[in-house]
N, CA, C and O atoms as a GROMACS GRO file, in nm:
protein
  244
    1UNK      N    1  -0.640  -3.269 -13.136
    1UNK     CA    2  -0.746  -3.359 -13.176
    1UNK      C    3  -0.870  -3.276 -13.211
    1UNK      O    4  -0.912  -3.187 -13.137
    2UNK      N    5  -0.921  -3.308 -13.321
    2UNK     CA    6  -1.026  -3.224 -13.373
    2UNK      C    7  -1.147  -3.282 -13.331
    2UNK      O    8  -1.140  -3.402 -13.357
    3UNK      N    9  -1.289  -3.247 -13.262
    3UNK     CA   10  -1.365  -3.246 -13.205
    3UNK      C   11  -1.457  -3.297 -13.320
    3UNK      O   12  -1.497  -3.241 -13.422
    4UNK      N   13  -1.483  -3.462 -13.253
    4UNK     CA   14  -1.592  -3.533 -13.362
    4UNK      C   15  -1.739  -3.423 -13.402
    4UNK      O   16  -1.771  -3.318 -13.346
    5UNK      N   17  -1.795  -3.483 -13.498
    5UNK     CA   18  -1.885  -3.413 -13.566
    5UNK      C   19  -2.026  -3.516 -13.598
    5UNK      O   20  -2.004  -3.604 -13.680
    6UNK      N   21  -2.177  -3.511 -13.535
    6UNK     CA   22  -2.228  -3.579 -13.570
    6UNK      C   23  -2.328  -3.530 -13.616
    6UNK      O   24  -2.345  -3.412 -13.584
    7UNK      N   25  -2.429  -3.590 -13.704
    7UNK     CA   26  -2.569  -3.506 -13.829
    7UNK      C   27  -2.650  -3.649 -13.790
    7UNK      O   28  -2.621  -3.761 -13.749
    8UNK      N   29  -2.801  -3.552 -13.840
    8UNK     CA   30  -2.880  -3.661 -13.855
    8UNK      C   31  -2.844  -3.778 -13.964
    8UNK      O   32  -2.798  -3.754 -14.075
    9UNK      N   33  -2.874  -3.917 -13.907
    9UNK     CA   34  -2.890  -3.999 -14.002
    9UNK      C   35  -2.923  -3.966 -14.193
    9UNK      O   36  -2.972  -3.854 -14.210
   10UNK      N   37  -2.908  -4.022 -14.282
   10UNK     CA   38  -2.945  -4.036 -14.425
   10UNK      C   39  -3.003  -4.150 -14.441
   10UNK      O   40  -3.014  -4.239 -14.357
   11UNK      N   41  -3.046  -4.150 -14.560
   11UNK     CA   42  -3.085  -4.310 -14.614
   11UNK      C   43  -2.993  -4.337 -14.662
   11UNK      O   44  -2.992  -4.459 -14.646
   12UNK      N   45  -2.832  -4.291 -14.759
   12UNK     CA   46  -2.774  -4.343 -14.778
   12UNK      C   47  -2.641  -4.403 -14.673
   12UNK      O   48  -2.544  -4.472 -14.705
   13UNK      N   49  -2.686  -4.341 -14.524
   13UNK     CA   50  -2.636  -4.417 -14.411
   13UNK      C   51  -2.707  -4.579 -14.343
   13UNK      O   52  -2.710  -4.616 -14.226
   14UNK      N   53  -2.748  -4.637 -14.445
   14UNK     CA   54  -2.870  -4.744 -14.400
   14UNK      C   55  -2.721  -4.845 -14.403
   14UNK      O   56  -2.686  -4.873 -14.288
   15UNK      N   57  -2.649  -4.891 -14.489
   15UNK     CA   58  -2.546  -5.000 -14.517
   15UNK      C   59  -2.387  -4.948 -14.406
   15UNK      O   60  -2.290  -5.023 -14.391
   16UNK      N   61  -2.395  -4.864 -14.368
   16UNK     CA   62  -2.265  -4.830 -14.279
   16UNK      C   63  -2.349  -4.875 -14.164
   16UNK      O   64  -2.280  -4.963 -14.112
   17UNK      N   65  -2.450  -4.864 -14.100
   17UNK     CA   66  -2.504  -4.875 -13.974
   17UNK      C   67  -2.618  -5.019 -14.007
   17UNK      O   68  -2.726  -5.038 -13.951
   18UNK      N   69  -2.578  -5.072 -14.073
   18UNK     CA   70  -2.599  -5.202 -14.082
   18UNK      C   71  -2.443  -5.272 -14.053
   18UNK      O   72  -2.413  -5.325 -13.945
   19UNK      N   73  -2.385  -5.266 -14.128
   19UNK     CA   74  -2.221  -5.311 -14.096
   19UNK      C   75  -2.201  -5.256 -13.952
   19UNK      O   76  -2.220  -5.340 -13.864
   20UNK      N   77  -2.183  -5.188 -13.929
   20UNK     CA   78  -2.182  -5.147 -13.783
   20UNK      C   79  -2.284  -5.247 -13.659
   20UNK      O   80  -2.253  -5.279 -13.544
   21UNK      N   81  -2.391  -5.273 -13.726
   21UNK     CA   82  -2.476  -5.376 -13.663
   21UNK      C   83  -2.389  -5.485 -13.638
   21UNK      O   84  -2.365  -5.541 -13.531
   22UNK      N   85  -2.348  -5.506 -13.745
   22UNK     CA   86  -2.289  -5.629 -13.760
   22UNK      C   87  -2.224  -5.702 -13.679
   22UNK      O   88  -2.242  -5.805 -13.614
   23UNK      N   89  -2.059  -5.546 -13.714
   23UNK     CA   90  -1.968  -5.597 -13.637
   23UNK      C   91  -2.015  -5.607 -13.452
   23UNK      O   92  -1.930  -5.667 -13.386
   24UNK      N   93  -2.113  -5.565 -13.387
   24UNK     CA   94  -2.123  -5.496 -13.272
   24UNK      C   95  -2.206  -5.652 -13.216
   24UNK      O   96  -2.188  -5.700 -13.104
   25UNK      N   97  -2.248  -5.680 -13.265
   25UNK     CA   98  -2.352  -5.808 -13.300
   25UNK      C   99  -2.302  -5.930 -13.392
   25UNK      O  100  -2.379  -5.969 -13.479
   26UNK      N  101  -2.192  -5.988 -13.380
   26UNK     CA  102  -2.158  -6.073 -13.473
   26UNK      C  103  -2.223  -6.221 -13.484
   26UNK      O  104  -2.244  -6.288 -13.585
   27UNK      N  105  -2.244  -6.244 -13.376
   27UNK     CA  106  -2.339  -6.339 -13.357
   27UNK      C  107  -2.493  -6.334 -13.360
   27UNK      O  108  -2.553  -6.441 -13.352
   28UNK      N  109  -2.560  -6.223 -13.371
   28UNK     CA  110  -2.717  -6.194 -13.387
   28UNK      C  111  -2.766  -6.215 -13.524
   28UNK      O  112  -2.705  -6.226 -13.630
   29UNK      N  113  -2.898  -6.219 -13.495
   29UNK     CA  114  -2.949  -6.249 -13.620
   29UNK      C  115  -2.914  -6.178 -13.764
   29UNK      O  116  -2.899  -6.057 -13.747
   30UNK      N  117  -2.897  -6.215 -13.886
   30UNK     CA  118  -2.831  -6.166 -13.991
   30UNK      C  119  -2.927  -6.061 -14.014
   30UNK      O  120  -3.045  -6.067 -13.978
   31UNK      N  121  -2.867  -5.957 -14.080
   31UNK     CA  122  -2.963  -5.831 -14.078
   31UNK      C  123  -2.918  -5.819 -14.242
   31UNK      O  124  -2.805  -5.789 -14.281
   32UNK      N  125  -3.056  -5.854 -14.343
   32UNK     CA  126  -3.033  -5.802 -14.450
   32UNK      C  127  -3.032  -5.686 -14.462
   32UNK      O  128  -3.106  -5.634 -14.378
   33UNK      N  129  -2.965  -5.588 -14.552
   33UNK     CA  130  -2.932  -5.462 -14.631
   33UNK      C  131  -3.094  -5.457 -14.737
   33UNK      O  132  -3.169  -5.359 -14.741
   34UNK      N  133  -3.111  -5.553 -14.793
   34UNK     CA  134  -3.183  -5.511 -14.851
   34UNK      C  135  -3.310  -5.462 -14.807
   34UNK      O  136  -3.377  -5.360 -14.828
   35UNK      N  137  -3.325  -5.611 -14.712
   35UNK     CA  138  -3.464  -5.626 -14.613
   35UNK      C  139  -3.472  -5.538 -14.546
   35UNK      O  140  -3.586  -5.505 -14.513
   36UNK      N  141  -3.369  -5.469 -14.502
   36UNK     CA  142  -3.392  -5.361 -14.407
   36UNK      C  143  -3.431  -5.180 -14.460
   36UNK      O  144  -3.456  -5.080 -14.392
   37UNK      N  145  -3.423  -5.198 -14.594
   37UNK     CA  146  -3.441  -5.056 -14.648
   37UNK      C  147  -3.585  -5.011 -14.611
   37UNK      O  148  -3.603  -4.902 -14.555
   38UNK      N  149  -3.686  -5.094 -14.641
   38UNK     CA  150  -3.850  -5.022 -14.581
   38UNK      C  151  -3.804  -4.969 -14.446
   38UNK      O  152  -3.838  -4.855 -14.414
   39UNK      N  153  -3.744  -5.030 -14.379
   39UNK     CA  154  -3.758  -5.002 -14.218
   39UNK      C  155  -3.667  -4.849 -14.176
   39UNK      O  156  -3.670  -4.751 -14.101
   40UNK      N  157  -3.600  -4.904 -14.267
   40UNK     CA  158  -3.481  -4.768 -14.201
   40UNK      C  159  -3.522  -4.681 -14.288
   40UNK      O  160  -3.450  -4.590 -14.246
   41UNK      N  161  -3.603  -4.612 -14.413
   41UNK     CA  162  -3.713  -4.515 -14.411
   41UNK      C  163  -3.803  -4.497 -14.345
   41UNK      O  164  -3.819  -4.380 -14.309
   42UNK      N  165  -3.896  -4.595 -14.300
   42UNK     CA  166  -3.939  -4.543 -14.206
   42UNK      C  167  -3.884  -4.512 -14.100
   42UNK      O  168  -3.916  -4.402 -14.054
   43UNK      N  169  -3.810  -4.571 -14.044
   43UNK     CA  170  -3.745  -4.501 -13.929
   43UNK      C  171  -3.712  -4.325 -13.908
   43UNK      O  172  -3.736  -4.241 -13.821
   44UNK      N  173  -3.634  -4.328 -14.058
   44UNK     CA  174  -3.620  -4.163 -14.065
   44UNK      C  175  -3.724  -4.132 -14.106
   44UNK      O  176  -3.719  -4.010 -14.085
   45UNK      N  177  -3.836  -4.153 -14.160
   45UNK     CA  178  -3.926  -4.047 -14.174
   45UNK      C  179  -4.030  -4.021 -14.026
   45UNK      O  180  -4.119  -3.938 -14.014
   46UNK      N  181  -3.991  -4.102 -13.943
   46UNK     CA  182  -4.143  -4.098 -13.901
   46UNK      C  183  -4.154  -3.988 -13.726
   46UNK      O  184  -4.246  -3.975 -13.645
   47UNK      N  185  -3.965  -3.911 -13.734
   47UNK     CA  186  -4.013  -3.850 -13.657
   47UNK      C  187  -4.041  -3.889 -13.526
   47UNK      O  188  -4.053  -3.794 -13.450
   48UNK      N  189  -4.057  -4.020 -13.468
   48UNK     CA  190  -4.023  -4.043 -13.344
   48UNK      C  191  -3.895  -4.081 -13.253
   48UNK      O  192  -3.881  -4.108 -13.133
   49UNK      N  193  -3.768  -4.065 -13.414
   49UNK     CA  194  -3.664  -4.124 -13.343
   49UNK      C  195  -3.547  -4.000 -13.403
   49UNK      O  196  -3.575  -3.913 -13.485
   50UNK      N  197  -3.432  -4.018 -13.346
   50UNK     CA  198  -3.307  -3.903 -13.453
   50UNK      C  199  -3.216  -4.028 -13.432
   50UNK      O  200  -3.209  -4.083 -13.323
   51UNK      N  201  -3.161  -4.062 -13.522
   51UNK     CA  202  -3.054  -4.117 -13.589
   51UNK      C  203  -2.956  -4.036 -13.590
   51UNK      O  204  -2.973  -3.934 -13.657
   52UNK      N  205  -2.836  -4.053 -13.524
   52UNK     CA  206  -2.689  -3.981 -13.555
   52UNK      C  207  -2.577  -4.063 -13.622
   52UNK      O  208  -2.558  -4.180 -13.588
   53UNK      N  209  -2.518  -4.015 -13.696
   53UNK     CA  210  -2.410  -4.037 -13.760
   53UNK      C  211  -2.270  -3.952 -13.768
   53UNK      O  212  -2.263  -3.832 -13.795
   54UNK      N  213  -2.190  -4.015 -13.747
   54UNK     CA  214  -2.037  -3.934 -13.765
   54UNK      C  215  -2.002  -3.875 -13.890
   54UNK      O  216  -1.978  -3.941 -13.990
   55UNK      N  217  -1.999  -3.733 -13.884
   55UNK     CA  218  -1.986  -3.697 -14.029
   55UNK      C  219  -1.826  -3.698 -14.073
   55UNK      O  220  -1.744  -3.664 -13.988
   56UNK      N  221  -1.793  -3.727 -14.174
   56UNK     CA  222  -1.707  -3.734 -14.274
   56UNK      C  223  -1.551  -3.878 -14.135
   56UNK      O  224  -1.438  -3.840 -14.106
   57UNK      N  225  -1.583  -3.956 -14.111
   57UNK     CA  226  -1.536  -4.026 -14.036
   57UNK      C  227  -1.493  -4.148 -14.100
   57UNK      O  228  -1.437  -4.224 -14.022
   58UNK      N  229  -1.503  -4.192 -14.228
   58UNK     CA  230  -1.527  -4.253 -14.330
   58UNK      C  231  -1.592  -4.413 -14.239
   58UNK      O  232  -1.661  -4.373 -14.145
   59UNK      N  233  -1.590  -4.512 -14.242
   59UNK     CA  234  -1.663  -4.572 -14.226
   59UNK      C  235  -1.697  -4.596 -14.041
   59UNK      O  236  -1.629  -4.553 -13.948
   60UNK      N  237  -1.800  -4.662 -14.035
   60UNK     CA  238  -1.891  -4.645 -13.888
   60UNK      C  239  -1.799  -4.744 -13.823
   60UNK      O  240  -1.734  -4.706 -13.726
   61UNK      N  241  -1.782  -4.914 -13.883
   61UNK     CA  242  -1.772  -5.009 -13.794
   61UNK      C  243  -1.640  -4.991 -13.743
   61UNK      O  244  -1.597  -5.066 -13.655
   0.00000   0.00000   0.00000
């Protein structure tokens, strides 16, 4: 078994970790993709948080 691999977040990781919201949360409030793009730049830019993601794992949920 090859030893997972994780990197900081991207912005083009905003729609896998929204789906991932999703499924984890199926019943919570609907989380637009679109609505959520200001936020999840700021999020990565602002430096108070690290975002990880599974690299090359193909999708999150």
């Amino acid at each position: 078994m090859q030893d997972p691999l994780v990197r900081g977040a991207r912005q083009q990781d905003q729609q896998g970790v929204v789906d991932l919201y999703r499924h984890l949360h199926p019943e919570g409030v609907p989380l637009m993709s679109e609505a959520a793009a200001p936020a999840w730049a700021a999020l990565l830019g602002s430096g108070l948080t690290h975002v990880l993601c599974p690299e090359g794992a193909g999708p999150m949920a």
